[in-house]
Backbone bond lengths (Angstrom), bond angles and torsions (degrees), N, CA, C in turn:
res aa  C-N    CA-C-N  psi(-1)  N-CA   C-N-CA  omega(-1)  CA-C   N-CA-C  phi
1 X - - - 1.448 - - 1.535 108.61 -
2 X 1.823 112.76 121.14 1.582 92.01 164.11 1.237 147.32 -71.89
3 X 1.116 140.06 178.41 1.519 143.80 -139.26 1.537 95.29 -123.88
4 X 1.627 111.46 106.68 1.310 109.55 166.01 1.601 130.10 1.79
5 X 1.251 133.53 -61.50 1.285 144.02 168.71 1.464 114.48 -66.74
6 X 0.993 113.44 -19.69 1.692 110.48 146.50 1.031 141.50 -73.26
7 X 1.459 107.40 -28.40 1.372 121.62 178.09 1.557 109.96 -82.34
8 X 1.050 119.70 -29.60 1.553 117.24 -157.13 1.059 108.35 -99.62
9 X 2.086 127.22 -3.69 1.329 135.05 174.01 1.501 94.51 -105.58
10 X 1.263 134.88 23.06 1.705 113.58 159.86 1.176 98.98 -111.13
11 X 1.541 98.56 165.27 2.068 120.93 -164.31 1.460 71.73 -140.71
12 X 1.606 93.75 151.24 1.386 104.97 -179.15 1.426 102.70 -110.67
13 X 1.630 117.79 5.70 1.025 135.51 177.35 1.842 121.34 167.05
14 X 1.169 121.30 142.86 1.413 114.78 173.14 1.735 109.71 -64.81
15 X 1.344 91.61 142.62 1.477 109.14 -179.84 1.814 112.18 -77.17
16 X 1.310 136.23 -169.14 1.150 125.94 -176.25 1.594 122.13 -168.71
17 X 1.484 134.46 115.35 1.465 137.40 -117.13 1.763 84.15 -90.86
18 X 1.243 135.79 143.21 1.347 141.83 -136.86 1.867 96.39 -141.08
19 X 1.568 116.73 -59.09 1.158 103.43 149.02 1.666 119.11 -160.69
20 X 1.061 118.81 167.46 1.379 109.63 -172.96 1.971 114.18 -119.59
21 X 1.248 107.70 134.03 1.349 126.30 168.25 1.345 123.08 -107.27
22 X 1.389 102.84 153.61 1.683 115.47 152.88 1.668 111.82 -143.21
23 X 1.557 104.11 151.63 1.743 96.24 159.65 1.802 96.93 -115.05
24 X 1.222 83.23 142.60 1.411 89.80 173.07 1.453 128.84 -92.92
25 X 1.767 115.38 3.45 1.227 113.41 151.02 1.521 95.16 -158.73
26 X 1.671 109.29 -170.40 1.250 144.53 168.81 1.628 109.14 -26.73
27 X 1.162 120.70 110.69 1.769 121.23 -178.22 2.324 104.60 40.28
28 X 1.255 114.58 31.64 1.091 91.30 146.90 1.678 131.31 -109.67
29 X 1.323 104.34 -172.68 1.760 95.08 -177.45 1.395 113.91 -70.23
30 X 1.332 98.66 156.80 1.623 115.87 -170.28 2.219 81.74 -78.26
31 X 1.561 80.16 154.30 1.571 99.51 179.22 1.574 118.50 -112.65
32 X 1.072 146.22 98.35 1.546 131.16 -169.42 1.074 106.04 -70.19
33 X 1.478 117.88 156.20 1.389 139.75 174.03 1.603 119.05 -143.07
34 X 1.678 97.35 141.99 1.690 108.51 -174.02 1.489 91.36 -67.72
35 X 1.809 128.22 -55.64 0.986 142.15 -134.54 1.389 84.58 -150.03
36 X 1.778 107.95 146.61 1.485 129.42 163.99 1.355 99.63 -156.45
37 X 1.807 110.55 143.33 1.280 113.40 155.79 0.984 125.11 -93.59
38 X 1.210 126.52 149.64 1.694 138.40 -169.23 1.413 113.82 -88.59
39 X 0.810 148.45 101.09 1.415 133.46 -172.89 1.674 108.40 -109.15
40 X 1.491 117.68 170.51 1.047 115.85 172.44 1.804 123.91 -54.91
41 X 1.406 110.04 -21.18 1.617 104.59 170.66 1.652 112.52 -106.92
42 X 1.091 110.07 14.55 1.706 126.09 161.24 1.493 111.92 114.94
43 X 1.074 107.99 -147.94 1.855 108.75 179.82 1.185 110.40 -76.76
44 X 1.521 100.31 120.17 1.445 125.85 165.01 1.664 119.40 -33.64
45 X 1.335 130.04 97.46 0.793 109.72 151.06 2.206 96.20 135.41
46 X 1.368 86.10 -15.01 1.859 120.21 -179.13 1.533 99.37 -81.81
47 X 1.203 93.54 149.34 1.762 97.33 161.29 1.123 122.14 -109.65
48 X 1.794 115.17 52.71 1.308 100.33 169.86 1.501 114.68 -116.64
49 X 0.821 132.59 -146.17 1.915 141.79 -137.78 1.254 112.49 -125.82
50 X 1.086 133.15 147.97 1.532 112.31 172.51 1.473 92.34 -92.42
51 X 1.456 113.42 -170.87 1.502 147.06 -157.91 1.345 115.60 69.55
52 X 1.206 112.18 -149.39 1.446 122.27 -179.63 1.768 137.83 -40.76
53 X 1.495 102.30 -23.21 1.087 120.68 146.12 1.286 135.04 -116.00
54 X 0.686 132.92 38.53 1.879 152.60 152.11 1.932 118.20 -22.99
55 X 1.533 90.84 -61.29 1.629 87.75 163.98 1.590 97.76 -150.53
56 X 1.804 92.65 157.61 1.660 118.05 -168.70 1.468 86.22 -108.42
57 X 1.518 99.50 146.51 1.217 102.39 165.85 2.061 94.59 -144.58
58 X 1.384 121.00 -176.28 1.312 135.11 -138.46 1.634 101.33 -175.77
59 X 1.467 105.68 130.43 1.842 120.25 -175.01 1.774 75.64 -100.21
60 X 1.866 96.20 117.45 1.433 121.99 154.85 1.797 113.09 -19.35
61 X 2.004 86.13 -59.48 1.509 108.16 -172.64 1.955 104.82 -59.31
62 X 1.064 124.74 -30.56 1.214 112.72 -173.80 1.960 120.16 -81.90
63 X 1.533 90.79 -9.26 1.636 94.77 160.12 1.789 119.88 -52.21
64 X 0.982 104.43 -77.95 1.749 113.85 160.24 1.120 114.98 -44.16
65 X 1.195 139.30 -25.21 1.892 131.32 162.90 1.582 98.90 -75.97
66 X 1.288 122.92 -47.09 1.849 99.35 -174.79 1.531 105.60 -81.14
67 X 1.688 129.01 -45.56 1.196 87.91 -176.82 1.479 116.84 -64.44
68 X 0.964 145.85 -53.68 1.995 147.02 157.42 1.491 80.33 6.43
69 X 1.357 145.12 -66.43 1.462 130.85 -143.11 1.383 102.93 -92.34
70 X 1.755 117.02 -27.86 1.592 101.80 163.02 1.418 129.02 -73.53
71 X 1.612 103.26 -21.76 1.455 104.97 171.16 1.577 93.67 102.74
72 X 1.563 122.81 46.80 1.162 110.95 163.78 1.577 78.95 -151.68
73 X 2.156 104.69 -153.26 1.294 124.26 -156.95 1.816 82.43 -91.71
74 X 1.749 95.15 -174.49 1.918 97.45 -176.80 1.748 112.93 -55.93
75 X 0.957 119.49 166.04 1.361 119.96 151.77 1.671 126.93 -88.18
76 X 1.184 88.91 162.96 1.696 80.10 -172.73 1.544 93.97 -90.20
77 X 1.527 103.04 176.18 1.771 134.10 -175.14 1.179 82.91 -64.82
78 X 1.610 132.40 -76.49 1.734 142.27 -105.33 1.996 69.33 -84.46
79 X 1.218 129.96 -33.35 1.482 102.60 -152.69 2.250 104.78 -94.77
80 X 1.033 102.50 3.28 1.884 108.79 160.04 1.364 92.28 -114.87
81 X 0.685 143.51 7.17 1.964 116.98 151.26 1.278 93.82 72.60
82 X 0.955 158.48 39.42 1.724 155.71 150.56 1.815 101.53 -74.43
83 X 1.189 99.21 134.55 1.737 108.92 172.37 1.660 118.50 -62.35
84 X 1.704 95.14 -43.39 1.519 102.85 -150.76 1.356 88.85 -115.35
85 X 1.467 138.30 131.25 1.612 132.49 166.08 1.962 94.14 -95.67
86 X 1.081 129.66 142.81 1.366 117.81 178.04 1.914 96.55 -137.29
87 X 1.389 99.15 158.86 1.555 98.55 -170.30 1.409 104.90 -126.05
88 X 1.192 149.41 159.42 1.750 134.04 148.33 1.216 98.99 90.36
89 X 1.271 158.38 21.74 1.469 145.82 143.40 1.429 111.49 -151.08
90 X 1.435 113.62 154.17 1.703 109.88 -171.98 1.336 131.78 -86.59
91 X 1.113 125.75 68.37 1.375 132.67 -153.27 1.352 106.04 -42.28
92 X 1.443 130.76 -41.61 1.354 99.26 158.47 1.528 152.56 -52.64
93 X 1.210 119.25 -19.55 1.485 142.86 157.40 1.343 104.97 -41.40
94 X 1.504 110.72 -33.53 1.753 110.44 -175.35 1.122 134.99 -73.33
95 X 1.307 113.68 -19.74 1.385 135.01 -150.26 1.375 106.32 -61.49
96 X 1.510 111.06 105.89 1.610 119.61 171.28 1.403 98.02 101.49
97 X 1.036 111.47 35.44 1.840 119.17 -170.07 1.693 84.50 -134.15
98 X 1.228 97.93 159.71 1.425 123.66 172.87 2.086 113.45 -109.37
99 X 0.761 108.43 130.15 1.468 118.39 -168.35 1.712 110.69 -120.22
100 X 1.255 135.16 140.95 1.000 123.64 -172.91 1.838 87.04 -122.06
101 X 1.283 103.81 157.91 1.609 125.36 -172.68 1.501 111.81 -165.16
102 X 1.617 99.70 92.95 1.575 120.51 -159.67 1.368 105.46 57.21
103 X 1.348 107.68 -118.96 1.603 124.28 -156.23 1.792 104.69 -93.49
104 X 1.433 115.68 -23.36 1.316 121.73 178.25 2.012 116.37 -94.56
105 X 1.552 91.89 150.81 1.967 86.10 172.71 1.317 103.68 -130.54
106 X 0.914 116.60 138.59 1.460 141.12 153.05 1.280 137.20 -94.72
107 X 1.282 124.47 136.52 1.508 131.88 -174.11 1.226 99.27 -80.51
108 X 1.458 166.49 -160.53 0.873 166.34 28.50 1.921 119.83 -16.94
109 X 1.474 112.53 119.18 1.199 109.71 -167.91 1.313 129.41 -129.79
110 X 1.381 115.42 -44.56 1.992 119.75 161.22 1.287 91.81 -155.55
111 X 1.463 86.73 157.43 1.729 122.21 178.00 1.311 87.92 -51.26
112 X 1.544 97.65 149.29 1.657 141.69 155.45 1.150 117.07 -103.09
113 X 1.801 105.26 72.21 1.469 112.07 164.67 1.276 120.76 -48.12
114 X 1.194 121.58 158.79 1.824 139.64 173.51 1.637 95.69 -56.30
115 X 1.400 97.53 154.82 1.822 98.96 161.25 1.671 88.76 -112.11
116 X 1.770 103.03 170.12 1.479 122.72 167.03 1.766 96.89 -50.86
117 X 1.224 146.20 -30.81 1.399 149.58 -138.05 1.398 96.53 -87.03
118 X 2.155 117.85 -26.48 1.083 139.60 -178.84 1.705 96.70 -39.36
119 X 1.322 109.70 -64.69 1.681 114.14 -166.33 1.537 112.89 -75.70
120 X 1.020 133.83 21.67 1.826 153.47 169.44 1.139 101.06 -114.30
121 X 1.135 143.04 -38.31 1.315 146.95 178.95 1.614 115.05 -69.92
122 X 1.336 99.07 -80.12 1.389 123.25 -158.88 2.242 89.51 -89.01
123 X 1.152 142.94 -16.32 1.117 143.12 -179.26 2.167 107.09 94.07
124 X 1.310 101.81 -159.82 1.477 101.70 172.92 1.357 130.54 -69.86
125 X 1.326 142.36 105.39 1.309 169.33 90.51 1.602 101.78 -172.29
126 X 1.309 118.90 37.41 1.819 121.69 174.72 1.372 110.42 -67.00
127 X 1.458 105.54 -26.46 1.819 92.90 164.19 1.362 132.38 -80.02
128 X 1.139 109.50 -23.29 1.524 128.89 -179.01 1.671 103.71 -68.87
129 X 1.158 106.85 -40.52 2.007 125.94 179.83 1.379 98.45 -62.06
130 X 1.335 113.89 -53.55 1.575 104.47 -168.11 1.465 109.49 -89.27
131 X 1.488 140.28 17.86 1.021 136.47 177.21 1.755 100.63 -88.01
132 X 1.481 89.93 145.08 1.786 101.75 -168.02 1.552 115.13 76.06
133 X 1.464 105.81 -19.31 1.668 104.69 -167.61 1.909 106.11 -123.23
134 X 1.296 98.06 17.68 1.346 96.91 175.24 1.639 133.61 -92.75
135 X 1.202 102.67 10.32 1.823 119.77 169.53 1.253 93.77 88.73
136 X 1.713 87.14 -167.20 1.585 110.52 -156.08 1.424 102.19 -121.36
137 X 1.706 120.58 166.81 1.184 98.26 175.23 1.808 83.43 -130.42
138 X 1.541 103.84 174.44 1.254 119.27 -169.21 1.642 115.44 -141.11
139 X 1.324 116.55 144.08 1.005 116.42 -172.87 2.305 92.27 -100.64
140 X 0.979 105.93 173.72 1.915 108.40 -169.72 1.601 92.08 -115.06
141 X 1.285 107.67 132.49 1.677 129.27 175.97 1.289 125.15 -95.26
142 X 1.154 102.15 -48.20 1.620 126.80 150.63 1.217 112.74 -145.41
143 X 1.580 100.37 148.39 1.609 103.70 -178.22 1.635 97.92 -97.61
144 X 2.014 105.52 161.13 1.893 109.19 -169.71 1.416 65.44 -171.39
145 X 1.699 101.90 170.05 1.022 134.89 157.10 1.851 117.82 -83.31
146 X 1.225 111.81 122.68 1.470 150.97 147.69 1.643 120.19 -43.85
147 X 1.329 126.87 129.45 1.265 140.22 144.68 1.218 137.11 -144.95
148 X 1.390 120.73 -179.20 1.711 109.77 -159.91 1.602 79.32 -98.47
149 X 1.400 97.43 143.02 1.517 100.21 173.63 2.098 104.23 115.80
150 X 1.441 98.74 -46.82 1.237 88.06 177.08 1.843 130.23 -71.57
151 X 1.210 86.83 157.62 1.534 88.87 177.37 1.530 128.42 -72.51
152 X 1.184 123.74 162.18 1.607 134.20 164.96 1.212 116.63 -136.59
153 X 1.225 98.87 126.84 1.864 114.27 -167.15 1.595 106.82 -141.95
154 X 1.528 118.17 152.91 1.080 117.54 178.44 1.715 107.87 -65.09
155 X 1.389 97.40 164.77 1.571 94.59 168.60 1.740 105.76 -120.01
156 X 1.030 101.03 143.34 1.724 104.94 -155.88 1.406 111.05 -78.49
């Protein structure tokens, strides 16, 4: 039988970045992007912070679990404000792991709870939908350039 720490360092495959955002300020719209650079205080071009939350990222798969809980089709990325949408691996599994995505790495570090802004967005109980399913946030290891299409994999 394997040994916990064996189990929890296999991927049954690298995951793969689906699409990428930024807002460039305070309550405006999220912006899509083919390509973003990562920098040490997060995505270029975002208004967020460096450290521990630097960049948000979001399981593709958990679009279709919150809308399923509003009672419609998935929701889109641009409307939770997450940078990174990622598909094919469990970003929670990561947590406190370092992940590489192209040329840049990321730590993965605490949940990306919902804001109250959840239920303006998404309508009545959109916060409740995105609880558990609101991503991860990450602090930047090295900054590289990003695209939709590339992969994210642990780094060993």
């Amino acid at each position: 039988m394997p040994e916990l720490a064996q189990l929890v360092s296999g991927w049954a495959k690298a995951g793969r970045i689906e699409w990428i955002g930024v807002r460039p300020g305070r309550r405006l719209d999220m912006m899509a992007l083919g390509q973003a650079m990562i920098r040490e205080d997060g995505v270029e071009g975002d208004r967020s912070r460096p450290g521990k939350r630097a960049v948000t990222l979001i399981q593709h798969e958990h679009l279709a679990a919150i809308g399923s809980y509003l009672g419609q089709g998935p929701v889109t990325p641009d409307v939770l404000r997450r940078n990174l949408v990622v598909s094919g691996i469990n970003l929670g599994a990561l947590k406190g792991r370092e992940v590489q995505v192209a040329t840049a790495i990321l730590r993965i570090t605490v949940i990306c709870a919902p804001c109250s802004r959840m239920e303006e967005a998404l309508g009545s109980g959109g916060y409740s939908a995105v609880r558990g399913h609101g991503g991860w946030c990450a602090e930047v290891v090295r900054s590289g350039m990003v695209g939709l299409g590339d992969a994210v994999q642990p780094v060993d």
